[in-house]
C-alpha positions as CSV (number, residue, x, y, z in Angstrom):
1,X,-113.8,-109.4,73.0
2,X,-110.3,-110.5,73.2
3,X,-106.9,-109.0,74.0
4,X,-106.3,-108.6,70.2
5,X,-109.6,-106.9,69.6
6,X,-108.6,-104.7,71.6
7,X,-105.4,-104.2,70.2
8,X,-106.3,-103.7,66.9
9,X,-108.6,-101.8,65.1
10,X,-109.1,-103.3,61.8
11,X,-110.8,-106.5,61.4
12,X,-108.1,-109.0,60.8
13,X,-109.2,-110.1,57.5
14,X,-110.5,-106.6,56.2
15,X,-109.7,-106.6,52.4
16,X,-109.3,-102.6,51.2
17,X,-108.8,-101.1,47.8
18,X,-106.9,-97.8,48.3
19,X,-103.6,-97.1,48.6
20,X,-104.7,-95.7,52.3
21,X,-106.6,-98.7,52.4
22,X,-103.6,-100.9,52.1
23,X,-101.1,-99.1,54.4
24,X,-104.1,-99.9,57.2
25,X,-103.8,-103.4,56.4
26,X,-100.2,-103.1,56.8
27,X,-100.1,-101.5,60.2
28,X,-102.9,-103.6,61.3
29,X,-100.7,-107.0,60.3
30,X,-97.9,-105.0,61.9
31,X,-99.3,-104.5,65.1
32,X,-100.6,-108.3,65.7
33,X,-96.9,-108.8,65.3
34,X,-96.4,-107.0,67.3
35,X,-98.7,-108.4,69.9
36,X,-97.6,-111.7,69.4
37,X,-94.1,-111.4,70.1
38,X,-94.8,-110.0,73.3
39,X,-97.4,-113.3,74.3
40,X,-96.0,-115.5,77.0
41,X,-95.6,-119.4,76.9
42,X,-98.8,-120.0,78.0
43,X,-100.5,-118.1,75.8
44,X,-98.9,-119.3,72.5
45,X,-99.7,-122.6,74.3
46,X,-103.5,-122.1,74.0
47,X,-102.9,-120.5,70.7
48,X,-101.0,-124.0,69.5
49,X,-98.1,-121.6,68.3
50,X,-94.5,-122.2,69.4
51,X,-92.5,-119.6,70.5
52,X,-90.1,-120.1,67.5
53,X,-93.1,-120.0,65.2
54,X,-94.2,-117.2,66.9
55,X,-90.8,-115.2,66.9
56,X,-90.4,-115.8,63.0
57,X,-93.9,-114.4,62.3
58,X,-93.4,-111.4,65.1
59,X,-89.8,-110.6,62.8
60,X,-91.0,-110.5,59.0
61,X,-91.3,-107.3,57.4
62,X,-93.9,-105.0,57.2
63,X,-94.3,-105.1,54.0
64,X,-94.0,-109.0,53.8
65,X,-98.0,-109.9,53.7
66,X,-99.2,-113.4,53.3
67,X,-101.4,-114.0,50.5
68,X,-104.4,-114.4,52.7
69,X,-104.1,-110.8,53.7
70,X,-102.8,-109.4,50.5
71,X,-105.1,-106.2,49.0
């Protein structure tokens, strides 16, 4: 288990089809944000992010979903 399993509690690629189902996916996406704006150096280092990458990602909106993720 990693540090984001543990962080969040919907699989990162869960695809819903309720409203309810959707606002999870949002909060989930919003919380790895989260998470990842508060990584160190040497973490986004092993994660081959940089820490501009990582602080454009961390600041989009929460309803701003890549199409990957979208419901």
């Amino acid at each position: 288990m990693t540090y984001m399993d543990t962080l969040c509690s919907t699989p990162p690629r869960a695809q819903h089809s309720s409203i309810l189902g959707a606002l999870i996916n949002r909060i989930s996406l919003w919380r790895e944000r989260q998470t990842l704006a508060k990584l160190d150096d040497a973490a986004l280092l092993d994660l081959g992010i940089s820490a501009r990458a990582a602080a454009e990602e961390s600041r989009r909106s929460f309803w701003d979903v890549p199409t990957n993720r979208a419901v």
